[in-house]
Kinemage of the C-alpha trace (Angstrom):
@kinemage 1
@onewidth
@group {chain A} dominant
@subgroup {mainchain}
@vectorlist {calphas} color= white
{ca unk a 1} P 118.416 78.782 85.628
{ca unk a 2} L 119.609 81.644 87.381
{ca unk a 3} L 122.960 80.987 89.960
{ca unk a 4} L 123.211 82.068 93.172
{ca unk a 5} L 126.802 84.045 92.747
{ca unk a 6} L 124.706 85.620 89.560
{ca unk a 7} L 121.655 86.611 92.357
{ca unk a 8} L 123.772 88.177 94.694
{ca unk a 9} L 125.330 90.188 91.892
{ca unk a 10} L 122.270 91.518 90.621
{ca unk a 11} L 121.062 92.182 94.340
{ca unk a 12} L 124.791 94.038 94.648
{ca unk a 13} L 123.764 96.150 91.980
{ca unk a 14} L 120.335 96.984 93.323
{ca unk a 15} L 121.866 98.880 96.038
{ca unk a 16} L 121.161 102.490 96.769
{ca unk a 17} L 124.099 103.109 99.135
{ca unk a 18} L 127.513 102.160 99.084
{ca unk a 19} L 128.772 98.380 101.055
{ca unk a 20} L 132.565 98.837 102.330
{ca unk a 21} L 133.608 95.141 101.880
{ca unk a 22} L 135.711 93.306 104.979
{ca unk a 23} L 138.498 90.965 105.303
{ca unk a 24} L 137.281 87.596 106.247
{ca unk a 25} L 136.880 86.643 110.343
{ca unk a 26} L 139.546 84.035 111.567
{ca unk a 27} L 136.610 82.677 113.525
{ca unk a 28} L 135.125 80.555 111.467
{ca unk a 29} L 132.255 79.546 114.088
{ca unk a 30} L 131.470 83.468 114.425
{ca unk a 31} L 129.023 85.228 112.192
{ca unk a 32} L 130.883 87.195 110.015
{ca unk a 33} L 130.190 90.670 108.423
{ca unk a 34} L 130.820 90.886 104.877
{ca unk a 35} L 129.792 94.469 104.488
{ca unk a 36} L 128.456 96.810 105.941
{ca unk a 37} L 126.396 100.600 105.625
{ca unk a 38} L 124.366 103.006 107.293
{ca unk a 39} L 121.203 101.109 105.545
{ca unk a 40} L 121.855 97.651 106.115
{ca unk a 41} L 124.891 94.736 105.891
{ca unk a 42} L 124.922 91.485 104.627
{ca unk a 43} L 126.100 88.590 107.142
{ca unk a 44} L 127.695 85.091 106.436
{ca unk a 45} L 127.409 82.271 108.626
{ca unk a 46} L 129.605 79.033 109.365
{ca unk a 47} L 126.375 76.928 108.161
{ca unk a 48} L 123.181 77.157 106.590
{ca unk a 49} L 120.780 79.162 107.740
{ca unk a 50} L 117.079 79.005 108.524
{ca unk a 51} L 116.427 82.965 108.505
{ca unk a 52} L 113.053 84.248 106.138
{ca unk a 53} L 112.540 87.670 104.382
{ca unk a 54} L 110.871 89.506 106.858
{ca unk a 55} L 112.377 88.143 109.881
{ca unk a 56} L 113.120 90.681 112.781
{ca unk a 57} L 116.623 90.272 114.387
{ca unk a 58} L 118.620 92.016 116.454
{ca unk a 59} L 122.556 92.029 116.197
{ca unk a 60} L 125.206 93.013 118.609
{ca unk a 61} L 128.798 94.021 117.835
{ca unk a 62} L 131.727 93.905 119.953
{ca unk a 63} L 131.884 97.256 121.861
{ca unk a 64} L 128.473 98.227 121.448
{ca unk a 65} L 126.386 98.734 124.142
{ca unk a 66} L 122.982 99.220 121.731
{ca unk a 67} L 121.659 96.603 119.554
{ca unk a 68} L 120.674 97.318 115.962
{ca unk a 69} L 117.147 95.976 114.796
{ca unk a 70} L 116.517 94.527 110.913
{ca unk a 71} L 114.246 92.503 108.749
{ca unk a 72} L 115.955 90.123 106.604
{ca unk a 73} L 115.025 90.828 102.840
{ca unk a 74} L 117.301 87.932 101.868
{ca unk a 75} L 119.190 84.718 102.271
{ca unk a 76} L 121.236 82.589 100.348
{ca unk a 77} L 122.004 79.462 101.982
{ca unk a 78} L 124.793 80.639 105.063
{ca unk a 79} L 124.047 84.774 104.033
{ca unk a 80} L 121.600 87.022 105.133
{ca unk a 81} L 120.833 90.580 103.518
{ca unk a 82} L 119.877 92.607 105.978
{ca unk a 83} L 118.373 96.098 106.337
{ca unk a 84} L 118.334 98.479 109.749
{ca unk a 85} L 114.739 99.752 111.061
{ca unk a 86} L 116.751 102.828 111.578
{ca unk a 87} L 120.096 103.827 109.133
{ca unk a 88} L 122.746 104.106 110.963
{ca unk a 89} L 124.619 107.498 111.310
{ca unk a 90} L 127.865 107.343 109.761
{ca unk a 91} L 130.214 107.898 112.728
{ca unk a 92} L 128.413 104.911 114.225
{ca unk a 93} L 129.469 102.398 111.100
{ca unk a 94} L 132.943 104.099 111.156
{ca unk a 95} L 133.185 103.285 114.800
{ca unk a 96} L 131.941 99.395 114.053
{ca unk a 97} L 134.210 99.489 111.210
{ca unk a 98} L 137.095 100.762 113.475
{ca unk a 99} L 137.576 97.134 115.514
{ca unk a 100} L 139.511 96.215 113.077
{ca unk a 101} L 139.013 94.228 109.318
{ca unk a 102} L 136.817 91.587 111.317
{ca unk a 103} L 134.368 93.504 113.380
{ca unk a 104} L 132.866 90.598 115.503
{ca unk a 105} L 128.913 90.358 115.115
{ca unk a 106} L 126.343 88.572 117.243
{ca unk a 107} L 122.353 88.130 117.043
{ca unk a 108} L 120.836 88.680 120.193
């Protein structure tokens, strides 16, 4: 039997572009980003989640005014791996990534 921590490895590996890992939120009600790219980003939540592959969302993050659109290819109990219908240009995830170590995420 394959374990979870073992999945998410595997999936880690899978990747085509680079995840910049982040410092944990000090919310622990909020959504939290655990990494991020111009592809896609992988979110953790404060309890399990009822999110399916191919789910549209939309998320929000603090001093954005535009929301980014997705489809869940994965989740894992409280994470979701999701990608972007569009990449996102660099200076865009540099600007997210510039709140701080906890940019703050919402799904609209």
């Amino acid at each position: 039997m394959e374990r979870k921590h073992d999945t998410a490895q595997a999936a880690s590996e899978r990747r085509i572009r680079k995840r910049q890992d982040l410092a944990p939120a000090s919310n622990a009600n909020a959504v939290r980003l655990v990494d991020l790219s111009t592809h896609g980003c992988c979110l953790h939540f404060a309890a399990a989640i009822e999110y399916r592959p191919g789910q549209f969302i939309r998320l929000g993050f603090t001093g954005e005014t535009e929301a980014i659109r997705a489809i869940v290819r994965w989740t894992n109990s409280d994470r979701v791996g999701a990608e972007f219908t569009s990449d996102l240009s660099d200076a865009r995830v540099k600007a997210i990534l510039g709140q701080g170590a906890a940019p703050m995420v919402g799904l609209l």
